[in-house]
N, CA, C and O atoms as a printed pandas DataFrame, in Angstrom:
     atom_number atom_name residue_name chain_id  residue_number  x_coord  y_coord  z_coord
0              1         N          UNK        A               1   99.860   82.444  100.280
1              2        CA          UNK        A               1   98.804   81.472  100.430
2              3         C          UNK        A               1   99.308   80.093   99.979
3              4         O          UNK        A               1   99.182   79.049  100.620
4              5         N          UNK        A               2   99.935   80.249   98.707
5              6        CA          UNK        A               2  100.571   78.753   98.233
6              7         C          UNK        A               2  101.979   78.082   99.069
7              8         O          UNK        A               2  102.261   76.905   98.844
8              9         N          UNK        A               3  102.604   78.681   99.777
9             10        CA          UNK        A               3  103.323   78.655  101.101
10            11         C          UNK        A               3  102.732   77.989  102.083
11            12         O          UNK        A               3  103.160   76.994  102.668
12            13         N          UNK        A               4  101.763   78.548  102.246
13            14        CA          UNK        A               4  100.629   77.978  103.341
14            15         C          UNK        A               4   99.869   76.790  103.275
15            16         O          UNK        A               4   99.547   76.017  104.177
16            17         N          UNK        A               5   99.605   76.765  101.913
17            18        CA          UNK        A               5   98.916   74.929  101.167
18            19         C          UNK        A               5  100.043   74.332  101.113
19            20         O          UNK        A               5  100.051   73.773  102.209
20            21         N          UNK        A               6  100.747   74.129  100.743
21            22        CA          UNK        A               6  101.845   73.562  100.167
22            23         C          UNK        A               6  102.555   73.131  101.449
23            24         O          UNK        A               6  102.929   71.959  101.418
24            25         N          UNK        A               7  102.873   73.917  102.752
25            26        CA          UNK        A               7  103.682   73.309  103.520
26            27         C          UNK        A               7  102.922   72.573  104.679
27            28         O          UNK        A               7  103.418   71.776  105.474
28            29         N          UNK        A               8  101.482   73.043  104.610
29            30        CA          UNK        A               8  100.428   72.584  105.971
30            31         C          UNK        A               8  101.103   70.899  106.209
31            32         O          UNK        A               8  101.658   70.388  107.182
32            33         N          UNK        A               9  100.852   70.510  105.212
33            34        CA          UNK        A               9  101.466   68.757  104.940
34            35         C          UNK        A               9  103.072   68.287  106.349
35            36         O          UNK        A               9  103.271   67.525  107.296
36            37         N          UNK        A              10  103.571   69.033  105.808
37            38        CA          UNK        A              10  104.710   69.275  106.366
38            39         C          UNK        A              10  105.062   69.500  108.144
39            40         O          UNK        A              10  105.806   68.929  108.941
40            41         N          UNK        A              11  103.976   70.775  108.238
41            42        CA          UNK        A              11  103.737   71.302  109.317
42            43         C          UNK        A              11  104.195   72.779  109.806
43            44         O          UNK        A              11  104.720   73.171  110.848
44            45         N          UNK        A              12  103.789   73.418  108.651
45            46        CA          UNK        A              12  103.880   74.876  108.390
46            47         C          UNK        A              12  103.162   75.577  109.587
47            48         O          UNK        A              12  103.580   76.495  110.293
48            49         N          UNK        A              13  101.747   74.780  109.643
49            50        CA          UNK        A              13  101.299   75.679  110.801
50            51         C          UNK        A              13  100.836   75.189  111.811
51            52         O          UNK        A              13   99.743   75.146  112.376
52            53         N          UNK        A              14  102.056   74.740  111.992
53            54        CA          UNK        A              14  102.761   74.708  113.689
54            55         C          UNK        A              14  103.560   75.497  113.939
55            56         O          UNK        A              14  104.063   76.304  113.156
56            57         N          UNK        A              15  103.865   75.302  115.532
57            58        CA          UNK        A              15  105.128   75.509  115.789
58            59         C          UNK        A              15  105.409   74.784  116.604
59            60         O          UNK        A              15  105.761   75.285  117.672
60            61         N          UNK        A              16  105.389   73.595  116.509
61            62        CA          UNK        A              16  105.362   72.787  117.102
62            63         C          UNK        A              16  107.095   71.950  116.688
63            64         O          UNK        A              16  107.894   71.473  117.493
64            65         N          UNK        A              17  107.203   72.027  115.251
65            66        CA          UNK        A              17  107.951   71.444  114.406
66            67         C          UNK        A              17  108.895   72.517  114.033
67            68         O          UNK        A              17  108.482   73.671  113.913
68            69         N          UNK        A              18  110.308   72.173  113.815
69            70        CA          UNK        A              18  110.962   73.276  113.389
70            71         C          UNK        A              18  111.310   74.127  112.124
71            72         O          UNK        A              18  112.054   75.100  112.001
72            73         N          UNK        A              19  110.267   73.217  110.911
73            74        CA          UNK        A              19  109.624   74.184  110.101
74            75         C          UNK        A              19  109.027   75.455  110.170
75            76         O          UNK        A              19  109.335   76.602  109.848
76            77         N          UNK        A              20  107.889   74.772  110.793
77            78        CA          UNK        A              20  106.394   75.626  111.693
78            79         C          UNK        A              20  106.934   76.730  112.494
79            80         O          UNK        A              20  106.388   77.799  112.768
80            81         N          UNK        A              21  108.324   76.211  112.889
81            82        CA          UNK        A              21  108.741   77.667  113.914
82            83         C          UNK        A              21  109.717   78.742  113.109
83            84         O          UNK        A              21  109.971   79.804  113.677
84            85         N          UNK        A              22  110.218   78.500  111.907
85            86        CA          UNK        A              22  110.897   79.228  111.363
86            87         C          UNK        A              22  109.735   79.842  110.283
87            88         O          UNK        A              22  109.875   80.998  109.884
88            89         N          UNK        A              23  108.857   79.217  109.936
89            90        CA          UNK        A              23  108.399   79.419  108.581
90            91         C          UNK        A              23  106.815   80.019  108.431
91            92         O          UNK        A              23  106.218   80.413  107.429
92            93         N          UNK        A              24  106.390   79.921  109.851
93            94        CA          UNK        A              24  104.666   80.463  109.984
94            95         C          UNK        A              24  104.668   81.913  109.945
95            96         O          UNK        A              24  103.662   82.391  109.420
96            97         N          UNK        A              25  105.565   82.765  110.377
97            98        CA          UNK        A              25  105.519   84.144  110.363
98            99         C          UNK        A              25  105.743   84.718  109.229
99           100         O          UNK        A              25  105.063   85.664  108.830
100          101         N          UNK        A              26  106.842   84.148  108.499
101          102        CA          UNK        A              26  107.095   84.482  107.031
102          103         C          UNK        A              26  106.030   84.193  106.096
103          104         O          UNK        A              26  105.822   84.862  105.084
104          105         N          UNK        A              27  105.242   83.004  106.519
105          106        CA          UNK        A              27  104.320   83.020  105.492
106          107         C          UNK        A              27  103.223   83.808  105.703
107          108         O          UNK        A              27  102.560   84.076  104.702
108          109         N          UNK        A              28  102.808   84.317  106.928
109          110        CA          UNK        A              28  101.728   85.087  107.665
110          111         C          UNK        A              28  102.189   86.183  106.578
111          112         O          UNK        A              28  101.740   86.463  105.467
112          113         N          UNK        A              29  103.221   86.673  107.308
113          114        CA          UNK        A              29  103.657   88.057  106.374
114          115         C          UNK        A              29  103.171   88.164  104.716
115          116         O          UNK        A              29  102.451   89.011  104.186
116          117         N          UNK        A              30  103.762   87.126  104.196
117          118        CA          UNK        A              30  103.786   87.127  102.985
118          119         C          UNK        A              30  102.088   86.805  102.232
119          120         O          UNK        A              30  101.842   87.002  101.042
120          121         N          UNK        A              31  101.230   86.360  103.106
121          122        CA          UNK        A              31   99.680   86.561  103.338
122          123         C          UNK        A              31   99.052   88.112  103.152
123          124         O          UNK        A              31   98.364   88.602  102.257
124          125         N          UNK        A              32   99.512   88.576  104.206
125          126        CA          UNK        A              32   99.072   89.594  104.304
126          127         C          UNK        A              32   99.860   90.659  103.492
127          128         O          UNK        A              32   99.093   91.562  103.159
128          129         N          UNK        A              33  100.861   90.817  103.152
129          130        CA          UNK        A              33  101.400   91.763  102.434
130          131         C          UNK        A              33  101.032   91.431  101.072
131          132         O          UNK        A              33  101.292   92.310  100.250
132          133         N          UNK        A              34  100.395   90.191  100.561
133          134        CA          UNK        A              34   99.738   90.044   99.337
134          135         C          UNK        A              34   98.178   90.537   99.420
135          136         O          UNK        A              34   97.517   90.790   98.412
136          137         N          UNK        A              35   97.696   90.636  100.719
137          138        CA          UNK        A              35   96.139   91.355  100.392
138          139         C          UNK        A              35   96.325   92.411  100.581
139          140         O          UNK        A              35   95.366   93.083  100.201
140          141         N          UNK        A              36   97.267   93.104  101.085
141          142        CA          UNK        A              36   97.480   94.368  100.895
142          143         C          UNK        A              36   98.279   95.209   99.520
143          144         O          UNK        A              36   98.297   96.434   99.401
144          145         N          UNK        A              37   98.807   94.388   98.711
145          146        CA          UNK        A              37   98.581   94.369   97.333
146          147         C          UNK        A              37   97.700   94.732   96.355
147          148         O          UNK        A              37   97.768   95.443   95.353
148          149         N          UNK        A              38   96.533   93.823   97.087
149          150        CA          UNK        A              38   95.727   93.481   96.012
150          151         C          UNK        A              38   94.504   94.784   96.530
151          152         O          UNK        A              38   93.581   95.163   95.809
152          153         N          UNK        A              39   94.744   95.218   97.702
153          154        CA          UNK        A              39   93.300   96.707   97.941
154          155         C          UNK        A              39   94.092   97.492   97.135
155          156         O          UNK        A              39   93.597   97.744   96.037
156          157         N          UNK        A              40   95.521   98.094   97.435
157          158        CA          UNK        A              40   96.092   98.864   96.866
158          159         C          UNK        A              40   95.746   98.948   95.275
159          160         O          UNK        A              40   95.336   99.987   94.757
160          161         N          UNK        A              41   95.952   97.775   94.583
161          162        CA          UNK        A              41   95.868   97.561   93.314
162          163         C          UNK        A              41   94.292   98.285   92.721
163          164         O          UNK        A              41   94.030   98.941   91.713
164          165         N          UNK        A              42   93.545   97.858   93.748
165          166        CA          UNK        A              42   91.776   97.696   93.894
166          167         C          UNK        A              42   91.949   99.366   93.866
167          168         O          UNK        A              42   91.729  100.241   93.028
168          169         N          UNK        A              43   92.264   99.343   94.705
169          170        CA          UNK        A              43   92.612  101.548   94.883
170          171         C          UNK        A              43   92.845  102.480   93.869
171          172         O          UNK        A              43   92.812  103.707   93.956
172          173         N          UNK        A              44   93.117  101.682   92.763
173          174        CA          UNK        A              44   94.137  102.863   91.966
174          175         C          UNK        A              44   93.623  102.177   90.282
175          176         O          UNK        A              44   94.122  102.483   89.199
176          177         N          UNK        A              45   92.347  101.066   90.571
177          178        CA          UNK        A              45   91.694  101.223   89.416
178          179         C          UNK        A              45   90.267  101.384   89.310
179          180         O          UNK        A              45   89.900  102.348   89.982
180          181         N          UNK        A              46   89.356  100.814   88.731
181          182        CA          UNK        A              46   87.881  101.188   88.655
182          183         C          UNK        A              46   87.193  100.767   89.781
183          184         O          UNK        A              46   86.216  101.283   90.323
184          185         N          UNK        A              47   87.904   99.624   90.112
185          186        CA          UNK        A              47   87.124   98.851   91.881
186          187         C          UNK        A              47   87.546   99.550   92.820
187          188         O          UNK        A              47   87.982   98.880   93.756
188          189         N          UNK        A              48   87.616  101.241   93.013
189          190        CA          UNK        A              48   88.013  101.263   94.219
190          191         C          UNK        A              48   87.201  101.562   95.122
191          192         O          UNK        A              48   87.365  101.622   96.341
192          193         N          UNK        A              49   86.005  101.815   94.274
193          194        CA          UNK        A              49   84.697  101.513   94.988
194          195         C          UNK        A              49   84.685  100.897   95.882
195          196         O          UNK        A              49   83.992  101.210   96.850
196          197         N          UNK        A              50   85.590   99.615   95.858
197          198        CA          UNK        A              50   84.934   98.303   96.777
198          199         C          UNK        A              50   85.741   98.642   97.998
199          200         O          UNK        A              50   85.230   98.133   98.996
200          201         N          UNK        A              51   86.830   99.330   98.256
201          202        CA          UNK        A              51   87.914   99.789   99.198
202          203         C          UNK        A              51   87.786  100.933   99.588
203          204         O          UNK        A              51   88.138  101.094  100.757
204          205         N          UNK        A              52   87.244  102.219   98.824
205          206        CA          UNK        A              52   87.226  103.503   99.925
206          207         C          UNK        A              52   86.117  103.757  100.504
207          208         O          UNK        A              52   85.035  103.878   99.929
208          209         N          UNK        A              53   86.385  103.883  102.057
209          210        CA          UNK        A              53   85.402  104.032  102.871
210          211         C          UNK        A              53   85.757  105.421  103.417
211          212         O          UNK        A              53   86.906  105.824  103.598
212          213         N          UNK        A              54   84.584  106.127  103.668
213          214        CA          UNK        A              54   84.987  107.573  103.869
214          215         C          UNK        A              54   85.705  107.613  105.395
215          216         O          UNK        A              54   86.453  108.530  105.736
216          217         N          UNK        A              55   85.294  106.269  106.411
217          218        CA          UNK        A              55   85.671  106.115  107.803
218          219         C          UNK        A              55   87.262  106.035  107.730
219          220         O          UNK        A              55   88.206  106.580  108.301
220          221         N          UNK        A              56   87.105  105.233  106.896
221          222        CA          UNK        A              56   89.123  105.055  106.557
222          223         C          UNK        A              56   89.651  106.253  105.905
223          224         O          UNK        A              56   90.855  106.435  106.081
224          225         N          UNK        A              57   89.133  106.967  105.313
225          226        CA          UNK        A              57   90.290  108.425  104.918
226          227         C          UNK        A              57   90.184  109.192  105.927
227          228         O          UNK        A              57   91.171  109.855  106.245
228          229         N          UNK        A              58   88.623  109.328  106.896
229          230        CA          UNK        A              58   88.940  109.926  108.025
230          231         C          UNK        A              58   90.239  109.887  108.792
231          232         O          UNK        A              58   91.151  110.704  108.920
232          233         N          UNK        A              59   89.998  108.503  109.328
233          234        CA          UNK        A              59   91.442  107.976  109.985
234          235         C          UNK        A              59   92.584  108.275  108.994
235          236         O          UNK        A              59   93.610  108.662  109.553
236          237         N          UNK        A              60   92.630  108.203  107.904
237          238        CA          UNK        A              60   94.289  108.516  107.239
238          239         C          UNK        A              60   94.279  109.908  107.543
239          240         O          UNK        A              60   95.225  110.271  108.243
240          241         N          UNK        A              61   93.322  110.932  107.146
241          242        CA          UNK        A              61   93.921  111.902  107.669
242          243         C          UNK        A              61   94.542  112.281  109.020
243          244         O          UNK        A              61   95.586  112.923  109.134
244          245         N          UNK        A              62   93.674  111.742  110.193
245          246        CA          UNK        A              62   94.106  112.441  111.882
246          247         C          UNK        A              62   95.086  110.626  112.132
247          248         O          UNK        A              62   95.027  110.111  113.248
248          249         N          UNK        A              63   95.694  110.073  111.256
249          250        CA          UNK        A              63   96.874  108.816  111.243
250          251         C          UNK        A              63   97.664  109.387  112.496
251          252         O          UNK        A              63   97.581  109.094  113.688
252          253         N          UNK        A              64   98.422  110.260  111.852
253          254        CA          UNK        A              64   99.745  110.841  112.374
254          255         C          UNK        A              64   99.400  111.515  114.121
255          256         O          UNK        A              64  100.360  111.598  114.886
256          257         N          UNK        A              65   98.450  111.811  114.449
257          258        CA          UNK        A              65   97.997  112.550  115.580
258          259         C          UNK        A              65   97.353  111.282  116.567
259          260         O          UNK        A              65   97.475  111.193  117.788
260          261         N          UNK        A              66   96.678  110.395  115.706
261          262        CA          UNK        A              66   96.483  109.177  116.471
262          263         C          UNK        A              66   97.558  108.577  116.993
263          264         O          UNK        A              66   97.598  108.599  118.224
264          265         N          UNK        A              67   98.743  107.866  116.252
265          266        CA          UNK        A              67   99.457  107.105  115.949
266          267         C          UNK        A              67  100.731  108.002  117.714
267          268         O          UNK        A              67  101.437  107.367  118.498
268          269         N          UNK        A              68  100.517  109.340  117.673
269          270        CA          UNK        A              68  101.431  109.820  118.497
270          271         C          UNK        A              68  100.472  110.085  120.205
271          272         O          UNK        A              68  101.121  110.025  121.249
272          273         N          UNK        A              69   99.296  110.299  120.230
273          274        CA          UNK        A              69   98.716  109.725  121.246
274          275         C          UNK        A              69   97.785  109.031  122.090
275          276         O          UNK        A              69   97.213  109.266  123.155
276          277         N          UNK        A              70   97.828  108.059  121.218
277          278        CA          UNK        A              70   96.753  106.835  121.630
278          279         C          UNK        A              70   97.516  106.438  122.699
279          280         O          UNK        A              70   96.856  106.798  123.673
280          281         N          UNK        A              71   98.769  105.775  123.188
281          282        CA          UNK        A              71   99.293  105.584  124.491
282          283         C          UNK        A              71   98.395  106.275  125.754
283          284         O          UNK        A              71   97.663  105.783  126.613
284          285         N          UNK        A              72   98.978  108.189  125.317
285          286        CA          UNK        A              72   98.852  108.646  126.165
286          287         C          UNK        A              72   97.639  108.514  126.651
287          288         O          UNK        A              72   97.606  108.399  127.877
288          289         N          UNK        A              73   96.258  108.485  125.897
289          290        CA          UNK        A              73   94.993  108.502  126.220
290          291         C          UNK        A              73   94.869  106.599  126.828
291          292         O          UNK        A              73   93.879  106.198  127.439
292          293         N          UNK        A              74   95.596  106.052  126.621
293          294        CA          UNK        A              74   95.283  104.332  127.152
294          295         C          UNK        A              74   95.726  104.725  128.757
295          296         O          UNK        A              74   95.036  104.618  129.771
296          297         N          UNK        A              75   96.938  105.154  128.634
297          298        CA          UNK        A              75   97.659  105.830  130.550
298          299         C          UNK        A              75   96.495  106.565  131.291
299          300         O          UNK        A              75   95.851  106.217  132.281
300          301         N          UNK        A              76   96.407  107.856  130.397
301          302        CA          UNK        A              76   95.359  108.655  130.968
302          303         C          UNK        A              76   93.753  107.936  131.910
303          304         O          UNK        A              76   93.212  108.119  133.001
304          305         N          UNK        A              77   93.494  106.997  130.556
305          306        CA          UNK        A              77   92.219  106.171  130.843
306          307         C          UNK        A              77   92.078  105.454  131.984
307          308         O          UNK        A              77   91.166  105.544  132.806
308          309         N          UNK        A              78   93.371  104.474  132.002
309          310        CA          UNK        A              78   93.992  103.239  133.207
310          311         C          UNK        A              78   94.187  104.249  134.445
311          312         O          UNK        A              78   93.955  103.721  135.533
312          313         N          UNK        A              79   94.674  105.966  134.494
313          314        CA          UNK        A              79   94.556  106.176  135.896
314          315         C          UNK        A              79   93.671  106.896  136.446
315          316         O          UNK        A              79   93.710  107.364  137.584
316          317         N          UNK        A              80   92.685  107.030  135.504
317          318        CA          UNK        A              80   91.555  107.811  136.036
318          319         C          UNK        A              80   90.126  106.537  136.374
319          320         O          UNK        A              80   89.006  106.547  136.885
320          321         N          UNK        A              81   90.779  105.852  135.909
321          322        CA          UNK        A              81   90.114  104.241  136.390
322          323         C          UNK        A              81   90.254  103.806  137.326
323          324         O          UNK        A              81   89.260  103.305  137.851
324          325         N          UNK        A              82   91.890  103.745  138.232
325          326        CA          UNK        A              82   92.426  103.267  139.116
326          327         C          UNK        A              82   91.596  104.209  140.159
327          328         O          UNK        A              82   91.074  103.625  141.109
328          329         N          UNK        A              83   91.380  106.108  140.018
329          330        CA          UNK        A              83   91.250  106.542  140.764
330          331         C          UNK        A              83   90.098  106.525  140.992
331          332         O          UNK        A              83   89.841  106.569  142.195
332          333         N          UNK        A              84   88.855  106.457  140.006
333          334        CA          UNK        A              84   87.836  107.010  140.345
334          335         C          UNK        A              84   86.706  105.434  139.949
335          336         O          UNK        A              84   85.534  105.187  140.231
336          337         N          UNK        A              85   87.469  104.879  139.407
337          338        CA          UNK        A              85   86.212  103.740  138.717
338          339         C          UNK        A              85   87.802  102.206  139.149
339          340         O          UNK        A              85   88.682  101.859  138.361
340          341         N          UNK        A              86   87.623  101.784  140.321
341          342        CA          UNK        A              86   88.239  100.849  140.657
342          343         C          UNK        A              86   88.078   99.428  139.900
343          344         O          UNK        A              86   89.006   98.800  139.389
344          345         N          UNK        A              87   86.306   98.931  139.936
345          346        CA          UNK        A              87   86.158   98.162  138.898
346          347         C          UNK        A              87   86.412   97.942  138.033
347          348         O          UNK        A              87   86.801   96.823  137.699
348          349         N          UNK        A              88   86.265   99.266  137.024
349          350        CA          UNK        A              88   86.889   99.109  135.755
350          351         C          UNK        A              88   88.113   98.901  136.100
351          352         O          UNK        A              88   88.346   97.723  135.829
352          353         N          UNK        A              89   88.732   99.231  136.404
353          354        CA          UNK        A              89   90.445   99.402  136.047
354          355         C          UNK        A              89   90.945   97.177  136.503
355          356         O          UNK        A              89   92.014   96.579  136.627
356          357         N          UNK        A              90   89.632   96.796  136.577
357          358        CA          UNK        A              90   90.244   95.526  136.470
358          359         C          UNK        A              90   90.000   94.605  135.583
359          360         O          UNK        A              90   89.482   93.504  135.766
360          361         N          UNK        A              91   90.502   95.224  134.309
361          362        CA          UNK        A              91   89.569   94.539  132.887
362          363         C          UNK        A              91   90.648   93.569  132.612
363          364         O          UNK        A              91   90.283   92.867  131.669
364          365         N          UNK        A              92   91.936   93.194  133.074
365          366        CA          UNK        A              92   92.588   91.859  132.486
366          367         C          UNK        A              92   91.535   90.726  132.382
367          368         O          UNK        A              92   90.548   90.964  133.078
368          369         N          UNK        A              93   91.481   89.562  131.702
369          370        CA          UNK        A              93   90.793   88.988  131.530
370          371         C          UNK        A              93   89.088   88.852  131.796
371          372         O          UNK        A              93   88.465   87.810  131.997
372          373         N          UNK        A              94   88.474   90.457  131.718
373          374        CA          UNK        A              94   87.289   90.104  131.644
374          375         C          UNK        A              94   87.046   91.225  129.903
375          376         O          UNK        A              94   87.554   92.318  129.651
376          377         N          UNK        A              95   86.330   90.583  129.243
377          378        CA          UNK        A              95   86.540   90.889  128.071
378          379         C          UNK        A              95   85.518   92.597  128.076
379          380         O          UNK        A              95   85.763   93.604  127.413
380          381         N          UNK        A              96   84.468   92.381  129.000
381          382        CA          UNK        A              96   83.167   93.307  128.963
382          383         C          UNK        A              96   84.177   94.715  128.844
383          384         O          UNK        A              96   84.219   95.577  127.966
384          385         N          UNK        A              97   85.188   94.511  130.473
385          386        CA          UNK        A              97   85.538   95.684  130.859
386          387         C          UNK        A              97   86.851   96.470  129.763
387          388         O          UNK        A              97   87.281   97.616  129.635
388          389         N          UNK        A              98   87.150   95.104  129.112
389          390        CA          UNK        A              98   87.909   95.526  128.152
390          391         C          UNK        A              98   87.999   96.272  126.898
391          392         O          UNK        A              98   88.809   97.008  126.334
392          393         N          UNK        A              99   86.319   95.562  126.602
393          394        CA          UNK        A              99   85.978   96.397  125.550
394          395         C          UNK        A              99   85.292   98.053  125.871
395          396         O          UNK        A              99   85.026   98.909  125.028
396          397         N          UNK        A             100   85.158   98.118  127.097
397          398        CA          UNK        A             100   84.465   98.914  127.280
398          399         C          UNK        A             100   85.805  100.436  127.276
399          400         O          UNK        A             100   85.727  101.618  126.941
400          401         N          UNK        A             101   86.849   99.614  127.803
401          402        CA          UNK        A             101   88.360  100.310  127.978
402          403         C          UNK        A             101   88.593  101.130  126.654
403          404         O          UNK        A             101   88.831  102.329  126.507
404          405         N          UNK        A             102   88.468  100.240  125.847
405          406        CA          UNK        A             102   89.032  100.210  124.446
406          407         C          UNK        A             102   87.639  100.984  123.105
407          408         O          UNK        A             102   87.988  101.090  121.929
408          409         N          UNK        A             103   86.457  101.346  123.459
409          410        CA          UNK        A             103   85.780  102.091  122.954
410          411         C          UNK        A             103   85.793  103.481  123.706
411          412         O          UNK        A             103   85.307  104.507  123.230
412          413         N          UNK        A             104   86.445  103.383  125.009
413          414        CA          UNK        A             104   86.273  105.084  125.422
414          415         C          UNK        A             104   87.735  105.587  125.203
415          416         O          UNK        A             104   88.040  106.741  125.505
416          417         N          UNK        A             105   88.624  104.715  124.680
417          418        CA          UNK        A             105   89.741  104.856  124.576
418          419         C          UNK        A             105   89.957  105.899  122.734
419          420         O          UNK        A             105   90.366  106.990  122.339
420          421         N          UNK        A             106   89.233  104.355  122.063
421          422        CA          UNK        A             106   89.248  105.134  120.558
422          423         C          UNK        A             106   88.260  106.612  120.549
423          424         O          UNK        A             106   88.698  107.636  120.023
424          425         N          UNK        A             107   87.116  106.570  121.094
425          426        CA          UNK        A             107   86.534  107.941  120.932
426          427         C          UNK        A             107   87.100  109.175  121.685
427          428         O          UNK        A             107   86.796  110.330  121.388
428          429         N          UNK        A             108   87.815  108.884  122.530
429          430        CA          UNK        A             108   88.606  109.713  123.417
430          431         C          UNK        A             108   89.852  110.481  122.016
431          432         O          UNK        A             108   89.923  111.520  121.361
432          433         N          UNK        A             109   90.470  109.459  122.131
433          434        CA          UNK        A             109   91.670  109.591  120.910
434          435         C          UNK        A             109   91.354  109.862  119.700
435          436         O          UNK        A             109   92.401  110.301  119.223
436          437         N          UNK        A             110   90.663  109.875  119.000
437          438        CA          UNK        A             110   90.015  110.430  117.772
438          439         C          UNK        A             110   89.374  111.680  118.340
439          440         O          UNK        A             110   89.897  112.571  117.670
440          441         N          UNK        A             111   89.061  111.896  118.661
441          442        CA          UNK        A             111   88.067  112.945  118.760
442          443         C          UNK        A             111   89.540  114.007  119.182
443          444         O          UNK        A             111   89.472  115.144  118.716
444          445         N          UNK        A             112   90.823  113.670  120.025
445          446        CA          UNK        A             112   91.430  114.680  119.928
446          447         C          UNK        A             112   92.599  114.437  119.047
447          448         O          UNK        A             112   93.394  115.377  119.015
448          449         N          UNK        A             113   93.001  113.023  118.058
449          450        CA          UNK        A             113   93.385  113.315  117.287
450          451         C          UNK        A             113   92.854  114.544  115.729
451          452         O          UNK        A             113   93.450  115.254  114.918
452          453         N          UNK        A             114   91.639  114.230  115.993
453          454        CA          UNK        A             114   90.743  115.464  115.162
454          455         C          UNK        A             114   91.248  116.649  115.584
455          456         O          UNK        A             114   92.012  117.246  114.826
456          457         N          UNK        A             115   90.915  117.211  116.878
457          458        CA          UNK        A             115   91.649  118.198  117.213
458          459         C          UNK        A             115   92.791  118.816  116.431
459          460         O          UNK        A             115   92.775  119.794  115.684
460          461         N          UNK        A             116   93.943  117.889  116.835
461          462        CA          UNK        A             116   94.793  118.382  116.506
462          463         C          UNK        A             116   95.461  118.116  115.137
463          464         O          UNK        A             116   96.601  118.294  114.708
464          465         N          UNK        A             117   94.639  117.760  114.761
465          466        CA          UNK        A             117   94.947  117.779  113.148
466          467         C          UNK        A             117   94.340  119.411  112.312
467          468         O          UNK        A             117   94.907  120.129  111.488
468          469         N          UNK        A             118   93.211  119.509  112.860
469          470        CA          UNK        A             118   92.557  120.484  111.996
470          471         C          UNK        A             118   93.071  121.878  112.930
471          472         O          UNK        A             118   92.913  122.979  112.402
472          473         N          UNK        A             119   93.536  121.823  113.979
473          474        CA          UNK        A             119   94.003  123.428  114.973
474          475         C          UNK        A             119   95.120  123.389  115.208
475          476         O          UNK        A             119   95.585  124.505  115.442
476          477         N          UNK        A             120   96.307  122.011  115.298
477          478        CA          UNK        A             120   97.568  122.229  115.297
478          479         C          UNK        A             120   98.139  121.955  113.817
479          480         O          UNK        A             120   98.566  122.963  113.254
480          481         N          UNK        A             121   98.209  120.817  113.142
481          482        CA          UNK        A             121   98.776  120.312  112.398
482          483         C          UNK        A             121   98.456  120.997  111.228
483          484         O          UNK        A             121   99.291  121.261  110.363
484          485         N          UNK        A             122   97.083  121.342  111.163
485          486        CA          UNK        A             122   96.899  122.182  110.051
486          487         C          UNK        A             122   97.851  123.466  109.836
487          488         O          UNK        A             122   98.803  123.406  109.058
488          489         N          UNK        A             123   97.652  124.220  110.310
489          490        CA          UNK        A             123   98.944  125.424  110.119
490          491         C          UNK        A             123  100.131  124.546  109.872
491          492         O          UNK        A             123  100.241  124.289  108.673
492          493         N          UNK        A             124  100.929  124.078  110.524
493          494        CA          UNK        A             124  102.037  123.428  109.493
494          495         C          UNK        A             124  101.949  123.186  108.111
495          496         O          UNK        A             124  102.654  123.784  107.298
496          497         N          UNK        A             125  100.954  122.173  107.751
497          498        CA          UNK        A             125  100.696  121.527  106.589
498          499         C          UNK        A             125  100.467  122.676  105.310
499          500         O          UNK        A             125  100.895  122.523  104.165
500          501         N          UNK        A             126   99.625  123.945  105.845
501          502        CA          UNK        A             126  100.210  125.268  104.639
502          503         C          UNK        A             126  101.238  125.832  104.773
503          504         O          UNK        A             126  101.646  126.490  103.816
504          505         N          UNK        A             127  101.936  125.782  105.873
505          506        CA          UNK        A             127  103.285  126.471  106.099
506          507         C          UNK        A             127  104.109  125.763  104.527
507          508         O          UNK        A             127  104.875  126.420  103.822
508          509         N          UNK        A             128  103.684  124.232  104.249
509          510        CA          UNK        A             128  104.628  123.458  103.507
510          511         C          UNK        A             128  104.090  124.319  101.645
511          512         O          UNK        A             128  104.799  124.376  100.641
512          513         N          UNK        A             129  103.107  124.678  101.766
513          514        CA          UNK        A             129  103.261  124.860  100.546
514          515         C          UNK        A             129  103.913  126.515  100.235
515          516         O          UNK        A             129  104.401  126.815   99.146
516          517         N          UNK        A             130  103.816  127.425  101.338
517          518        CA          UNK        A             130  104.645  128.398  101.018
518          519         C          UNK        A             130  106.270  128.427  100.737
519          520         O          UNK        A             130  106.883  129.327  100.163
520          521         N          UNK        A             131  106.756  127.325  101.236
521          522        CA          UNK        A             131  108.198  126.579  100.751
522          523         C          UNK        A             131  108.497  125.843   99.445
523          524         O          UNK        A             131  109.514  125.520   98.831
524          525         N          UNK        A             132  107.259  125.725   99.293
525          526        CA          UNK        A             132  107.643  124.167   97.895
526          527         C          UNK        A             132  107.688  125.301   96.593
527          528         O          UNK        A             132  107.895  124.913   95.443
């Protein structure tokens, strides 16, 4: 943040200037990897009240199952659009159809990252403690 005050003067946030073009991402970074600090910190003492949401451990748990096919369900979505819902499938710059892309997309993908967290992944995950 003091990166960010400190060089605005200058022309930090630009990129216009060849400060601004070397130096806005690093400080972005260094933004955000400080509020992500500070939940963490928030996490692991009496405020973590203010940070755990039961929606977010949902998602940490089915992470790994999301994270491997959300693509596939964005492909899946885009050609069953192309085939059967032509309109939709022309959401570049119209925001409606986009969002509309992108909510049947996440409930699509959650719902079988759930899946396969609790009917595939699960059996692995005790497999690990008969090893340890």
């Amino acid at each position: 943040m003091l990166m960010l005050i400190l060089g605005s003067p200058i022309g930090i946030l630009s990129r216009r200037n060849l400060i601004g073009a070397a130096l806005l991402l690093s400080a972005a970074h260094l933004l955000f990897a400080g509020g992500l600090a500070l939940i963490l910190l928030a996490g692991t003492s009496r405020l973590k009240f203010l940070v755990n949401f039961h929606v977010l451990s949902f998602y940490g748990e089915i992470s790994y199952g999301l994270y491997l096919i959300h693509w596939l369900v964005f492909f899946g979505f885009d050609a069953l659009a192309i085939h059967y819902m032509p309109k939709l499938a022309q959401f570049r710059g119209n925001f409606t159809l986009l969002t509309i892309r992108f909510l049947c997309v996440v409930a699509t993908a959650t719902l079988l990252a759930w899946l396969l967290r609790w009917y595939y992944e699960e059996r692995f995950l005790k497999l690990k403690s008969r090893f340890a």
